[in-house]
Each structure stands twice: as structure tokens, then as C-alpha cells.
N, C-alpha and C positions, 0 to 999 in steps of 0.2 A: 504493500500500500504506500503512494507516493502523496507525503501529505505536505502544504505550503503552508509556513507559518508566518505573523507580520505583528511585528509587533509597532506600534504607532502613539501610544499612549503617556510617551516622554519627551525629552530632546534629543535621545537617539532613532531614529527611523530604523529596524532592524528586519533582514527576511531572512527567511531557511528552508529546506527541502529535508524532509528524511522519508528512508524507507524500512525494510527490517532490518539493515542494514548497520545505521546508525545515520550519520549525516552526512546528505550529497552533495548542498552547495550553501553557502551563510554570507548575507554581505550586509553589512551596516554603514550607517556614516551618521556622524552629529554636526549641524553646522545655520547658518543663518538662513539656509533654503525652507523652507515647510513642507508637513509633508506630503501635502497634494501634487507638491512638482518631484520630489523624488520617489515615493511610493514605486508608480509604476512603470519608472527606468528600473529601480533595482530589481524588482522581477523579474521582466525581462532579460536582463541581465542574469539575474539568479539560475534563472531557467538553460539558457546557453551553458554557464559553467557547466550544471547539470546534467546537458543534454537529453532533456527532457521534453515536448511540446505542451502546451496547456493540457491539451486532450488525454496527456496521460498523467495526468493529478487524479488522484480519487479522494480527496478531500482536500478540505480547508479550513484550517485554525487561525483566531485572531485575536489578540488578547484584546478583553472584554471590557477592563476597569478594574478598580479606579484611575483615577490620573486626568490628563487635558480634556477636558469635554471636546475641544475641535480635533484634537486628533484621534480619542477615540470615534469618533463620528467622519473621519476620514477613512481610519482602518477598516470600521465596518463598513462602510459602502463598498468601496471595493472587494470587500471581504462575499456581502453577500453578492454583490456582483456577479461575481467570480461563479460563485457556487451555482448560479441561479441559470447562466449560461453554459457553467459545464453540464448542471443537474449532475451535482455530487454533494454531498451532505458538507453543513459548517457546523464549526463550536466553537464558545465563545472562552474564551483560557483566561483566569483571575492576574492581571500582573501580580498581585502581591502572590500568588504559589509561583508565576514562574519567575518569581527572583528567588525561590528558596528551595527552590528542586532542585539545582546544579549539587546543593549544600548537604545532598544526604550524608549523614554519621556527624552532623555538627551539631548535634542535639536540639535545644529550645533556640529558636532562628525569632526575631522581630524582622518582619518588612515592612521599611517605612516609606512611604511615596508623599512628597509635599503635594497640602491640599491649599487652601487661599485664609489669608485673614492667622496667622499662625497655627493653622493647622495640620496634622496628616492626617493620611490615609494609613491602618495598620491593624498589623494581623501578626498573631503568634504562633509559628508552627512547631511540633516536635518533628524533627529531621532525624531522628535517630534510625528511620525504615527508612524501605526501599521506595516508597511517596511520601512527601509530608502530610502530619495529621494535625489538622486544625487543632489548634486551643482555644486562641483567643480569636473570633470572627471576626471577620472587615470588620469596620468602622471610624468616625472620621474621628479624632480626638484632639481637644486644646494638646499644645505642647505641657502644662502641667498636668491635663488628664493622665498623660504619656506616662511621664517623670511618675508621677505617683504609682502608677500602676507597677512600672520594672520596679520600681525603689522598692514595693510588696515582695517581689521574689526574690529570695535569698540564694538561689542558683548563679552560678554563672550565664549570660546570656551575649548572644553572635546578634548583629545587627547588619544589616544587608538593605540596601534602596538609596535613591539618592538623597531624599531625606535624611539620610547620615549626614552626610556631605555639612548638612547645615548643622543638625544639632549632635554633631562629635563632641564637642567641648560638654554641653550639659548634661550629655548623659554619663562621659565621664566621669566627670564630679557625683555622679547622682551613684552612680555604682562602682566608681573605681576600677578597683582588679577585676571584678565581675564582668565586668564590657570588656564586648570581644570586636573589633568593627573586622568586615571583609576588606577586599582589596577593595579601591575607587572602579576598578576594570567589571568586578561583578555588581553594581551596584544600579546597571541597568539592565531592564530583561533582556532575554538575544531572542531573534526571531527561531533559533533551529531547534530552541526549549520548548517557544511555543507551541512550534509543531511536531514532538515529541511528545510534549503533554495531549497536543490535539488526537494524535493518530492514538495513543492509550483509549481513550475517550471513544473514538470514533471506531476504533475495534470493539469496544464495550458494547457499540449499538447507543452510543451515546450524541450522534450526529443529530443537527437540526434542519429544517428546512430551511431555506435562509429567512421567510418571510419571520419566523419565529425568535430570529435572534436578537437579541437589545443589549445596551451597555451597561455595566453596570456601575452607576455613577458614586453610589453611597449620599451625596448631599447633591440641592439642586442648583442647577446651574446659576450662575449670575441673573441671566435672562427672566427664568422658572422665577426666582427670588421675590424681581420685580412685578414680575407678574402675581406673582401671589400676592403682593404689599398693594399693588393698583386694587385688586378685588376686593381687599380688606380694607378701602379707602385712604391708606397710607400716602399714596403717590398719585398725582394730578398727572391725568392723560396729556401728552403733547405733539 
């Protein structure tokens, strides 16, 4: 089973190919483009290293959310796109599991993904198997929600996302020896995870139609926000 994964939901643009194999082709870039103009070169491109033609993908994986509202809603369009045209099944992959699948045997994993207003996005997995098992589920949390919550467990814990990036300093202080951070290099999902995680999935009989899949945002967008404050008389139409 030849499955393409994308991941779109960061400042990295990331694709992958796998089969039973392991992985056939991975190409990422970070940079000031967005990702509606590089998306679907790097495919294309993906697909050539590959040697693969669209027509012989039998699935497609996209990570699903949290993270940019415009970019996940870029991945998924072309995601169900994709699927809709091949008529091959899609599934939608949590960024926060697939920053913390590469990590099996690193026991309790935080994935932290920057949300807006000092927030994240985060999730606790136990990585000590051969998939990660949820503990703590998504959700968006104040940075002291955060702090309080790790400063609770007396384990050691690994932190992984780019949300490290920002709060390395106070979760140090908050845990000390306890905090474990990843390298900066894993701390954005890769496209050839997603579609590793997808093709798991998608073996299970866990594919969706495309018309079925959605993002999974955790809190509402900016847009949503205002829209809810206009209906609740908050905000003067203009």
C-alpha cells in the first residue's frame, strides 16, 4: 500500500511516501513561501523521486490539527482533493501523535504546538510501546495551565513541538533535571510519519471518505470568535 502523507499544519511544509516497505520518498522545506504555492510542487516532486504516478497511491494521510487554521485548511483541501479524484480513502493524523511516534521507548512525551494569545496546543503520551498511548488529550492550555500540570508529575518528562522552542526556559525552571527537550530537528512533524501513521490506520479499515474528513482545530478560529461575539451582541456589524 502506497500511502502520501502532508503535513501543512506549521512553518514546515512537509511530504512522504511509504509503502511496506518503510519510506520511499520525504521532502520538506521551511521558509517565507506559504503553503499553497509549495504544497503541490513538493508532491510532484515527491512522487518523481518515488517513481510512483498518482494513480498508484492507494491512500492518503494528512495531519488533521491542531496548529494554523490556514494551513491546516490548505492540507486538507488538497488532501481530500487528492483522494476524491483518485477514489482512494483519506485520514486525518493528530500533529501532536505524529511529533511523538518517531519517540517510541522515551516514555511520558509532552507535545507542545503554539496556539494564539499564550497559548498551546498539548497532549501527553506514554511512548514507552510500539504506538503512543494517550494520557493527557489534546487541548489548548494557558502556558501556567501547562506549568502546573508537568510541575504535578514527579517523573521525568521529554518535551517535543515547536512550542518548546518558546517555552524551554520555563519549563526548565518548572522541572529542572526532570525536563528532557528533543533535538530543534524533531520538533516539527515530517510528512513520511504522517503517512506511516496514515497507512497503520488505513490498513485498520480506518480510511474516510474525503467528504467526511475535518480539522481538528481544539479552539475557534479568530474569524469563529468574532462571529460568535457579533451574535452575542459584542461586536457592531461593519
Amino acid at each position: 500500500m502506497n500511502v502520501l502523507g502532508m503535513e501543512t499544519a506549521g512553518p514546515v511544509c512537509s511530504v512522504g511516501i511509504v509503502d511496506q516497505e518503510g519510506v520511499m520518498a520525504e521532502r520538506a522545506v521551511r521558509g517565507r513561501k506559504i503553503h499553497s504555492v509549495r504544497l503541490l510542487p513538493l508532491i510532484e516532486d515527491l512522487l518523481a523521486e518515488a517513481g510512483l504516478s498518482l494513480e498508484e497511491l492507494d491512500g492518503i494521510a494528512v495531519v488533521s490539527g491542531p496548529g494554523s487554521f490556514t494551513g491546516l485548511r490548505i492540507g486538507m483541501t488538497v488532501a481530500k482533493t487528492l483522494a476524491q479524484v483518485l477514489n482512494v480513502p483519506v485520514v486525518g493524523v493528530s500533529t501532536l501523535e505524529a511529533l511523538v511516534y518517531p519517540l517510541q521507548g522515551a516514555g511520558p512525551v509532552w507535545a507542545l504546538v503554539p496556539a494564539r494569545r499564550d497559548e498551546v496546543y498539548a497532549a501527553l503520551y506514554d511512548c514507552g510501546d510500539d504506538v503512543p498511548r494517550e494520557i493527557f488529550p489534546p487541548a489548548s492550555l494557558d502556558v501556567e495551565r501547562l506549568l502546573e500540570t508537568v510541575g504535578n508529575d514527579g517523573r521525568t518528562l521529554c518535551f517535543v513541538g515547536e512550542a518548546v522552542e518558546i517555552y524551554h526556559e520555563q519549563l526548565g525552571r518548572k522541572l529542572g533535571s526532570r525536563a528532557c527537550f528533543c533535538p530543534p530537528e524533531l520538533n516539527y512533524p515530517r510528512g513520511a510519519v504522517v503517512a506511516g501513521l496514515g497507512r497503520r490506520r488505513l490498513q485498520g479499515g480506518r480510511g474516510l471518505d474525503a467528504c467526511t474528513l475535518v480539522p481538528e482545530y481544539l479552539r475557534p478560529s479568530a474569524a469563529e470568535l468574532v462571529w460568535q461575539r457579533r451574535h452575542r451582541g459584542e461586536v457592531r456589524g461593519g
